[in-house]
C-alpha positions as CSV (number, residue, x, y, z in Angstrom):
1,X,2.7,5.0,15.7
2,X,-0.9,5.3,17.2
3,X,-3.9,3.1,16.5
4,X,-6.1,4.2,13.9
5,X,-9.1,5.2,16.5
6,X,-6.5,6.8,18.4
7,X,-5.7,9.0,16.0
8,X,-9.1,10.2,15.2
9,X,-9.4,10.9,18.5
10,X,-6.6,12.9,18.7
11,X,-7.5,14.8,15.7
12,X,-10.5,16.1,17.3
13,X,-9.5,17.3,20.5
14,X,-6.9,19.1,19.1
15,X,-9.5,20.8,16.6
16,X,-11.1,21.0,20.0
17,X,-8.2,23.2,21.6
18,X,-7.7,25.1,17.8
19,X,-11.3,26.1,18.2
20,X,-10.7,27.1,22.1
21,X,-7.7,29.2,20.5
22,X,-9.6,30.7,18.0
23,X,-12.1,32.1,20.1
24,X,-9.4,33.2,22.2
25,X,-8.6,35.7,19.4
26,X,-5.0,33.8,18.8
27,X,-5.9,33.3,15.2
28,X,-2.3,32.4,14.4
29,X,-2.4,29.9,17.0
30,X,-5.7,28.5,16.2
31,X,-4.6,28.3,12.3
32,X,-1.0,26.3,13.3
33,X,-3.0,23.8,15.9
34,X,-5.5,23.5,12.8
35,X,-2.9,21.8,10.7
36,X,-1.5,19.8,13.3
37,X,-4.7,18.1,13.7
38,X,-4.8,17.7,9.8
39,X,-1.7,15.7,10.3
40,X,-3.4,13.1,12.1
41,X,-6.2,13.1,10.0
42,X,-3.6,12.4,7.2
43,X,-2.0,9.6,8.9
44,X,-5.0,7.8,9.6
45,X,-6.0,7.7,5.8
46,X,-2.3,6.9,4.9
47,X,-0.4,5.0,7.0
48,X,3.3,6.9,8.6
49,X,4.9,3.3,8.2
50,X,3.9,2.0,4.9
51,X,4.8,5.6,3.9
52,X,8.5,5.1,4.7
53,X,8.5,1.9,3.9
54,X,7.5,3.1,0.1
55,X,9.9,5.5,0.4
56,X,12.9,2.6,1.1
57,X,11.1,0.2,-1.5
58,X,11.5,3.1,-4.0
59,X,15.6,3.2,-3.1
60,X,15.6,-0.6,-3.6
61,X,16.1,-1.1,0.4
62,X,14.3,-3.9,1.2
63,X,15.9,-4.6,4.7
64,X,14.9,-1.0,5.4
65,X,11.3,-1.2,3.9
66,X,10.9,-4.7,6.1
67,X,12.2,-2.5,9.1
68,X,9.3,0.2,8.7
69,X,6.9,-2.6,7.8
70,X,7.6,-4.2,11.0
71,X,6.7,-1.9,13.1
72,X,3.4,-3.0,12.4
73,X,2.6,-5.4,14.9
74,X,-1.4,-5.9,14.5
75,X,-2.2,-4.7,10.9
76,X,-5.7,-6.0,11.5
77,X,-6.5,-3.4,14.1
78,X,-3.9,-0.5,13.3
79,X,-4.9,-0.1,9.5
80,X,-8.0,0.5,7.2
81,X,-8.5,-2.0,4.9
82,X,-6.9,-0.5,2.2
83,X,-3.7,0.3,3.9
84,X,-3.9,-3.3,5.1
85,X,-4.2,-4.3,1.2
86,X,-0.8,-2.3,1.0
87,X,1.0,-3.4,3.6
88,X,0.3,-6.9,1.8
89,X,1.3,-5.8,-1.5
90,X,4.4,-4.5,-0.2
91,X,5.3,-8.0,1.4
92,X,4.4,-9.6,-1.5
93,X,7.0,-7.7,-3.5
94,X,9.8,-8.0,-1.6
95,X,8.8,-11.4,-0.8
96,X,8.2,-12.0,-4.9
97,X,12.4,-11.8,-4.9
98,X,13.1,-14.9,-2.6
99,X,9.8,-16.8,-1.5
100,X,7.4,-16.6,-4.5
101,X,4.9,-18.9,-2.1
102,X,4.8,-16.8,0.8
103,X,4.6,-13.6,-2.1
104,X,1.8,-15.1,-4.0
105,X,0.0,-15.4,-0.1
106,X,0.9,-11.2,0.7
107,X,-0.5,-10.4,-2.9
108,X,-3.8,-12.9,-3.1
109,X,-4.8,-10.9,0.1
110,X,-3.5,-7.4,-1.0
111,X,-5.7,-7.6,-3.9
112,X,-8.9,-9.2,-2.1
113,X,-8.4,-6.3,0.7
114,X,-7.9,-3.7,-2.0
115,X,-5.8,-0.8,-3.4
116,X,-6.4,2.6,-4.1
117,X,-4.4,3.0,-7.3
118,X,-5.4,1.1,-10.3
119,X,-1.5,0.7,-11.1
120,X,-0.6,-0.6,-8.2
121,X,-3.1,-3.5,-8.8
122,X,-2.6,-3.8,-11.9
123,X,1.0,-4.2,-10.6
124,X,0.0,-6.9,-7.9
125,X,-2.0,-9.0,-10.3
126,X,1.0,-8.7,-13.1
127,X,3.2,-10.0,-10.1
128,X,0.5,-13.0,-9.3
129,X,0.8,-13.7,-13.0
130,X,4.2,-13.9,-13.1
131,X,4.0,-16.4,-10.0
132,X,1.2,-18.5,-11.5
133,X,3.3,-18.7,-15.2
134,X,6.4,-20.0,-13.2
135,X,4.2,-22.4,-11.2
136,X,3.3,-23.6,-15.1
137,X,0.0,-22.3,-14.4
138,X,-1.4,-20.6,-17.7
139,X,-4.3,-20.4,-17.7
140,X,-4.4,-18.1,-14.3
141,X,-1.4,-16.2,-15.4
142,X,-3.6,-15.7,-19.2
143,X,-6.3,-14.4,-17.0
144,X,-4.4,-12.5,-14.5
145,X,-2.4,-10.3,-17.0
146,X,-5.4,-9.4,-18.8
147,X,-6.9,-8.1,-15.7
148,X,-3.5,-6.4,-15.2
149,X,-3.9,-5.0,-18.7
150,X,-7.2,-3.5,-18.5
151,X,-6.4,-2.0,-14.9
152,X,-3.1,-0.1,-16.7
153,X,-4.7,2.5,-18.4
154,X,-1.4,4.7,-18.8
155,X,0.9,1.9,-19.9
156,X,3.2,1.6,-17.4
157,X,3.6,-1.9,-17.7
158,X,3.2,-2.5,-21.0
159,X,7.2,-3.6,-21.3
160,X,7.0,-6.3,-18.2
161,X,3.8,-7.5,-19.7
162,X,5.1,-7.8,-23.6
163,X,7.9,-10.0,-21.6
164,X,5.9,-12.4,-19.6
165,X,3.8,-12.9,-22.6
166,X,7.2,-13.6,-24.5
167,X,7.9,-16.5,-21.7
168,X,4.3,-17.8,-21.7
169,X,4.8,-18.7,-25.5
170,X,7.4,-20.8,-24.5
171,X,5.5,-22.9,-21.6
């Protein structure tokens, strides 16, 4: 919605004005403006749009997640690094469905720009493998699932990567 420096500006003049109201003695007031400010504070660490568009990805809407994603029109300048690493990865998996070029483009960059969550990385580089094995690239995909595997500490994926390393017998 706002750019990210926008935002932090905005977060601190309304802790500006929740201040003005506290010494106002409208503690109530100054409490409520408070969190408002925390709001913005929120949605500069974690982008409003990559939000929703997780939250159609997770319904399996991917016209509706590319709807949210592009309302993104600079991602260079409206995001952090690490939401722009997400904003990648999430182009990268819907792209991994019809365009595993373009795909393996979103999710080289996601993972050089970064992701907070182990799994989701460990996601992103089982994806690249997956990419590499089909473009009869083993030895990348060998070394990109082991990554994967180290970065899964809780196992999540252990079931897609038993699979790819069923296919990558047969290449």
């Amino acid at each position: 919605m706002f750019n990210k420096n926008i935002k932090l500006v905005l977060a601190a003049l309304i802790t500006v004005w929740s201040v003005y109201e506290f010494t106002q003695g409208h503690i109530m007031n100054g409490i409520s403006i408070l969190l408002l400010a925390g709001l913005f504070i929120l949605f500069y660490f974690k982008n409003e749009f990559i939000l929703l568009a997780f939250l159609q990805l997770r319904k399996q809407n991917f016209a509706g997640a590319q709807k949210w994603l592009g309302y993104i029109k600079n991602p260079s300048a409206a995001l952090t690094k690490k939401q722009e690493g997400y904003y990648n990865y999430l182009h990268g998996i819907m792209l991994s469905q019809t365009n595993i070029t373009q795909a393996e483009k979103y999710l080289k960059k996601a993972v050089k720009f970064g992701l907070a969550m182990d799994h989701d990385l460990a996601m992103a580089k089982l994806q690249l493998a997956g990419i590499a094995m089909t473009k009869r690239r083993k030895r990348e995909a060998t070394t990109l699932m082991a990554e994967a595997k180290k970065l899964d500490k809780h196992g999540m994926l252990k079931e897609q990567m038993q699979m790819m390393k069923q296919q990558m017998k047969k290449i």
